[in-house]
ZAROLUM-514290 format. One line per 2 residues: number of its first residue (from 1); their letters; for each residue z, x, y of C-alpha. Coordinates in steps of 0.02 Angstrom, whole numbers. Each point is the difference from the previous one (the first is absolute). Layout:
# residues N
NUM = a = Z,X,Y  ...
//
This chain:
# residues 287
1 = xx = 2897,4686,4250  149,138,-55
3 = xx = 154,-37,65  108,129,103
5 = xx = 155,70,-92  173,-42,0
7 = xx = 141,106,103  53,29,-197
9 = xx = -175,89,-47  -23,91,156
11 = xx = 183,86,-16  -49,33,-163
13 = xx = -161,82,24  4,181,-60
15 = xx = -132,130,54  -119,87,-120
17 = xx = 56,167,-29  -110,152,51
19 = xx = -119,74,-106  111,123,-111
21 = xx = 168,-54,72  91,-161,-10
23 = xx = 47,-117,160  172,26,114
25 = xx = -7,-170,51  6,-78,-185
27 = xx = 171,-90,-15  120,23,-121
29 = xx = 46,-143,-100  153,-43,71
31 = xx = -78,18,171  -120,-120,-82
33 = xx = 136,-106,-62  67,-27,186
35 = xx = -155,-8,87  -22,-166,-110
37 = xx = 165,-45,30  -19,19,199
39 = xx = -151,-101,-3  87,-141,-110
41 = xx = 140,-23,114  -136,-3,168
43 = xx = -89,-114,-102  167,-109,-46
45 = xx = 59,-10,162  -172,-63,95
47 = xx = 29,-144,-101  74,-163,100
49 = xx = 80,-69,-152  141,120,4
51 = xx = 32,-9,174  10,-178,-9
53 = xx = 101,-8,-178  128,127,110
55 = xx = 2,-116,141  29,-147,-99
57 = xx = 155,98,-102  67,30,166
59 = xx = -23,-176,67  102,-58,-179
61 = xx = 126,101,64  30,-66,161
63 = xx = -1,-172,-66  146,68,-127
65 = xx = 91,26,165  -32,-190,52
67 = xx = 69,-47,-150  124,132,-31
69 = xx = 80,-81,162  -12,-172,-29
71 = xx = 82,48,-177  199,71,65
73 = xx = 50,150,-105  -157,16,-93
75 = xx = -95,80,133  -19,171,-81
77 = xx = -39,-49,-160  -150,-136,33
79 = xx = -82,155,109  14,124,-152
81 = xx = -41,-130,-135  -155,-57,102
83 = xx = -43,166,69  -3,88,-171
85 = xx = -78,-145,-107  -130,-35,157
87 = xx = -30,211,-9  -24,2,-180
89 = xx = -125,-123,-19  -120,17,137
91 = xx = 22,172,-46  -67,-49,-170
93 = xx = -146,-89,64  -52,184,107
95 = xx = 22,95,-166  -122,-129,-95
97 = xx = -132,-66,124  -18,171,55
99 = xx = 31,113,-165  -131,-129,-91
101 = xx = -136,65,140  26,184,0
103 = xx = -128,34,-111  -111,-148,-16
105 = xx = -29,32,190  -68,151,-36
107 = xx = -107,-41,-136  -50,-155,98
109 = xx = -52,103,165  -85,123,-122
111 = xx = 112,162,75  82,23,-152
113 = xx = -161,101,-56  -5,100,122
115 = xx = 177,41,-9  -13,38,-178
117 = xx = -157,93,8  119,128,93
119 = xx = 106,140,-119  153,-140,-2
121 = xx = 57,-75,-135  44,-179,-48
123 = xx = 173,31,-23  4,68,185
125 = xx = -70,-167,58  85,-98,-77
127 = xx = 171,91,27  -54,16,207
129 = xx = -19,-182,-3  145,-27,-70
131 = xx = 125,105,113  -95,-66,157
133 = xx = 59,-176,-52  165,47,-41
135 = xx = 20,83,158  -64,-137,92
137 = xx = 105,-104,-89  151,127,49
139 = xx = -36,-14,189  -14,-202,-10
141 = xx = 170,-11,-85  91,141,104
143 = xx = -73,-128,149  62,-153,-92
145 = xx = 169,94,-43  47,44,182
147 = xx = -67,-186,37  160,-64,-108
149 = xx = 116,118,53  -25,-45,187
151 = xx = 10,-171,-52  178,38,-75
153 = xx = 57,106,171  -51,-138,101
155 = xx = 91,-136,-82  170,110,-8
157 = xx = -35,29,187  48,161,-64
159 = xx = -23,144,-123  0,-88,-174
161 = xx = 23,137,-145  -99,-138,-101
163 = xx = -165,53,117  31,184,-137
165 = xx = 66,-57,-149  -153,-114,-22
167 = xx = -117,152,-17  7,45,-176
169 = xx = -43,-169,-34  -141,35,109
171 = xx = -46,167,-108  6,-104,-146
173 = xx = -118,-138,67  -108,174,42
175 = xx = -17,68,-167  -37,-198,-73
177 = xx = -120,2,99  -95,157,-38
179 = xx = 12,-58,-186  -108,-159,53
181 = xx = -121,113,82  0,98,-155
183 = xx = -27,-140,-95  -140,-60,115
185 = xx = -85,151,-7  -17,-8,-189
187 = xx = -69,-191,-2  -124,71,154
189 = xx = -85,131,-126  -79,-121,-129
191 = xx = 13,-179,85  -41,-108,155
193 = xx = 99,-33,147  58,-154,-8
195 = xx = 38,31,-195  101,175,13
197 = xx = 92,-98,153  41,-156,-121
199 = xx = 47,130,-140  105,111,140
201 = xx = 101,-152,47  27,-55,-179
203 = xx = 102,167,-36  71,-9,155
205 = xx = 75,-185,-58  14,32,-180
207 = xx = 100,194,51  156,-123,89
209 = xx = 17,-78,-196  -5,150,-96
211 = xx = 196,-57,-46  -83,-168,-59
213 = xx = -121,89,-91  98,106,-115
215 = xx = 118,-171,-31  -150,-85,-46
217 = xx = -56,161,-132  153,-20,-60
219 = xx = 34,-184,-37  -184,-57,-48
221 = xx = -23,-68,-191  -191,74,14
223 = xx = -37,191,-59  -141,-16,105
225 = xx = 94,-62,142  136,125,3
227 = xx = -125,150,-6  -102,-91,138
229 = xx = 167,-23,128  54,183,-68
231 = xx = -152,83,61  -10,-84,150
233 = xx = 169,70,39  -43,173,-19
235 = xx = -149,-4,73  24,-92,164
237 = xx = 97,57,122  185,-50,3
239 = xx = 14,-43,186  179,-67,-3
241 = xx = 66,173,16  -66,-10,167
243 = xx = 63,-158,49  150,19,95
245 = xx = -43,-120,142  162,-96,-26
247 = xx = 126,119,-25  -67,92,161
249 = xx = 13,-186,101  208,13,-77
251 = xx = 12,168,81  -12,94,-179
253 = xx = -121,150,2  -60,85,-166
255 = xx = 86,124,-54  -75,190,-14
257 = xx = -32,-8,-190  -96,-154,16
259 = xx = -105,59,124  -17,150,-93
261 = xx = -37,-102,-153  -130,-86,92
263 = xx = -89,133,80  -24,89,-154
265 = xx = -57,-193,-76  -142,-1,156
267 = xx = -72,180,-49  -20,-11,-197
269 = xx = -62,-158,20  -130,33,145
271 = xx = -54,152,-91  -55,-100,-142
273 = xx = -80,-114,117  -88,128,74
275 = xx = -64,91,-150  -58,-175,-83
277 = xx = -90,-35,149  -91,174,26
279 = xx = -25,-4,-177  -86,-159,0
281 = xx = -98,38,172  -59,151,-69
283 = xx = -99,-91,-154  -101,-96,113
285 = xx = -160,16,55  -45,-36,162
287 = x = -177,93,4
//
């Protein structure tokens, strides 16, 4: 019994072309590109998990208030700290339990050879699936944001300027997160679920001690040792540039070169991501 196609493979469906001509309705490949994208994001969203992860950031937040009230003077910072922490790691668990699946879902439902029997490339797939997580991920922390920021105006009974100045904090949590989906996305391409999502979270852990790992390179008696903390610096992602959660509940933002910095951090590093991964996806064999 064949199973009907996914919204993915029937947006990506391309007519034959005529005899002696070629087809108007073939789609170029960054048409291609967002048509995968589109359908990640539909596909993203149906899910209940992320409604309820978003509900249950927003329910942290109103308990900050509770406490932010019981708590004189501390108010504003116990709904940032809490808020931004609480945004950061369930936003962490969307970018693994759901970047672990993007492919294996496919392969598992057996569209992905359908898909790929189409002119697209695995490089397009891959890099579709990737920007429709990352901009559901966008949407669920612009949701979260405004969460915290009405949290601040309501405690202040009033316009805070805190309910702003929080936001590039909020970019940064944005672009940490993409790096986990990134990094998901490569452990998807040659390993289980639950595997890529135990690897996933290990960076994630291991990228808020990148400090700790370059002290330990540098003050272990062992060659071996040193060369094994030293590459695992480079290599992993140093998340602490990112982590400005505290400052931000002090009323400190970032300033522009440190975003800037960072930005520029989130793209070289996601590149590489993303070429590892369509370089290993492309050497399999799923036939």
């Amino acid at each position: 019994m064949s199973q009907s196609p996914t919204d993915a493979t029937q947006h990506l469906q391309t007519e034959k072309p005529p005899p002696g001509g070629t087809s108007n309705n073939s789609l170029s490949p960054l048409q291609t590109i967002f048509a995968i994208t589109r359908n990640a994001f539909r596909e993203a969203v149906r899910d209940r998990v992320l409604y309820n992860l978003v509900l249950f950031v927003l329910l942290l937040t109103a308990g900050a208030i509770f406490l932010g009230e019981l708590s004189a003077g501390q108010e504003t910072k116990i709904i940032i700290d809490l808020g931004l922490s609480a945004m950061l790691l369930f936003g962490v668990f969307i970018a693994i339990f759901v970047g672990v699946g993007l492919v294996y879902k496919e392969i598992e439902r057996r569209t992905l050879y359908a898909i790929l029997s189409k002119p697209i490339g695995r490089g397009q797939f891959l890099l579709g699936k990737y920007l429709g997580l990352c901009l559901t991920l966008l949407v669920n922390v612009f949701v979260m944001g405004v969460g915290v920021s009405l949290a601040l105006i309501y405690i202040r009974r009033g316009w805070d300027p805190l309910a702003i100045k929080i936001w590039p904090a909020i970019m940064l949590i944005y672009f940490e997160l993409i790096i986990i989906t990134g990094v998901a996305l490569l452990f998807s391409t040659f390993s289980s679920p639950a595997l890529s999502a135990l690897l996933t979270f290990f960076v994630f852990v291991i990228g808020h001690f990148s400090a700790d790992l370059k002290g330990l390179g540098s003050t272990s008696n062992q060659v071996g040792a040193r060369l094994v903390f030293r590459a695992l610096y480079y290599l992993l992602p140093n998340l602490t540039t990112y982590s400005v959660i505290t400052p931000a509940a002090h009323g400190l933002s970032p300033d522009l070169q440190s975003i800037l910095l960072a930005v520029a951090y989130t793209i070289v590093y996601d590149v590489v991501l993303l070429a590892g991964a369509t370089l290993i996806f492309s050497r399999r064999n799923f036939k």
